[in-house]
C-alpha positions, 0 to 999 in steps of 0.5 A, a space after each residue: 496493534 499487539 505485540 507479542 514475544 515468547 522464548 522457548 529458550 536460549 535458541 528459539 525465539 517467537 514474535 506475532 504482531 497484529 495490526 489494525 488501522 481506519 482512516 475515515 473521511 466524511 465531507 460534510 459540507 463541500 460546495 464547488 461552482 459548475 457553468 453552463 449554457 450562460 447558467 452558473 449553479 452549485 454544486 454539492 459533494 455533501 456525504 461523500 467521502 471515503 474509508 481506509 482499513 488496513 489489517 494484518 498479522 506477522 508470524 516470526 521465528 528467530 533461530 541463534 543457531 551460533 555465535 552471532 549468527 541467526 536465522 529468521 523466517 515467518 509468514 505475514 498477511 494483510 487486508 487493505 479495504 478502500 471505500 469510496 463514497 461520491 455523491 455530486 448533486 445540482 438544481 438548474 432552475 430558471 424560467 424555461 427549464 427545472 431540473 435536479 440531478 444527483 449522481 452516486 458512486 460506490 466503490 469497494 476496492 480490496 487487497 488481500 496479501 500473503 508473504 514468505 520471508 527468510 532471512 540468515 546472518 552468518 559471522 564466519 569469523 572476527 572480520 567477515 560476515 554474510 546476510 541475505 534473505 528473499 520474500 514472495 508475495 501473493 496478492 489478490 486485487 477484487 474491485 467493485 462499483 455501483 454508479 447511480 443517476 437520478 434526475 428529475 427534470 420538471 417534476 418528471 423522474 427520468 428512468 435510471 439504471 445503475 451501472 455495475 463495474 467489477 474487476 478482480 486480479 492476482 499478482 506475484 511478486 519475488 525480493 530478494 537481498 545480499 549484504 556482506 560485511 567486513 569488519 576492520 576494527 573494533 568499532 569499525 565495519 565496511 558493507 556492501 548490499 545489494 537488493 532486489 524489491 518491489 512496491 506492489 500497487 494499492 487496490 485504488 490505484 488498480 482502477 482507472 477512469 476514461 475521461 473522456 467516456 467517463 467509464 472505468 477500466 482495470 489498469 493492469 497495472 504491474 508492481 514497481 521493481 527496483 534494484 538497489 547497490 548500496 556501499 557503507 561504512 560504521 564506526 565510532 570514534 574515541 567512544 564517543 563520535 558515531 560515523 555513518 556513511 552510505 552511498 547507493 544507487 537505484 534502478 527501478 522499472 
């Protein structure tokens, strides 16, 4: 990760942050029982897998227009590529009947994110001041997968045809905040907050599998929206108990 912060001076502030992050998982040796027919034979995932990568860059601006009051706004983007690997392979063989059968799937599952954000905090005087901002969000979902099986069943290879699944998407998303806070010592402030929000769904979980045909399907799955009513209190007591409490209350759809 970078983090970069640059002073134009005592008004303008600039902040970029660039991320990168893997998760890479390999199964080497993954080894499960299958029974049919009377016939218990093993079963292997060896190879399969999958792979996460996250990138990202934030572009943040702070503006101290006054006294304990500021105002920031920036752009963010974010890529998340997940890769998964399945590789199941058995052999069947008895007297009457040889078989060897390998099943690979490949699934390239991406989102693409770009988001606005704006953010203001206004002290109009020694007791109350105001914070509230909103975000929106655009994201473009692209799935791909590739479905293979090879079988051979008595030295005879069966014919194979891959099959092809490809989804793509775009969703919009909107969050939004409003925090007043009243001072009454001080040490001490009261607030009040209330927030709209969303959690929008990752690239794998966009997809879907039938279980009973085994075929994959968009989930046309919507972003989770919540809305969250928050009341709290700071203090710090004799310079040396700090004091927090919070309640709150979520709706979420």
């Amino acid at each position: 990760s970078l983090d970069y912060h640059y002073y134009f001076d005592d008004i303008w502030e600039f902040n970029l942050e660039a991320f990168w992050q893997n998760q890479k998982i390999n199964y080497l040796k993954d080894v499960s029982e299958m029974s049919s027919m009377g016939l218990s034979v093993p079963v292997y995932q060896n190879g399969s897998g999958f792979e996460d990568t996250l990138t990202g860059i934030s572009l943040k601006n702070k503006l101290n227009y006054a006294n304990n009051s500021y105002f920031i706004f920036g752009y963010e983007f974010a890529n998340h590529d997940a890769k998964r690997t399945s590789i199941i392979h058995y052999d069947v063989n008895s007297p009457s009947f040889q078989m060897s059968h390998t099943m690979t799937t490949l699934m390239d599952m991406d989102k693409q994110s770009h988001s606005i954000f704006a953010l203001d905090s206004h002290e109009f005087n020694d007791i109350f001041s105001i914070s509230g901002g909103a975000r929106y969000e655009y994201s473009l979902y692209d799935t791909n997968r590739n479905y293979t099986s090879n079988m051979i069943i008595s030295s005879v290879p069966r014919p194979s045809t891959p099959e092809l699944f490809s989804t793509d998407d775009t969703s919009h998303n909107f969050a939004f905040e409003i925090t007043p806070n009243f001072k009454y010592s001080d040490t001490g402030k009261l607030y009040i907050k209330y927030e709209r929000g969303f959690v929008s769904p990752s690239p794998a979980q966009f997809v879907n599998k039938d279980q009973k045909t085994q075929k994959y399907y968009s989930a046309n799955l919507n972003p989770e929206i919540f809305d969250t009513f928050e009341l709290g209190i700071d203090d710090f007591w004799w310079d040396f108990y700090g004091f927090n409490l919070t309640l709150f209350y979520t709706l979420s759809k």
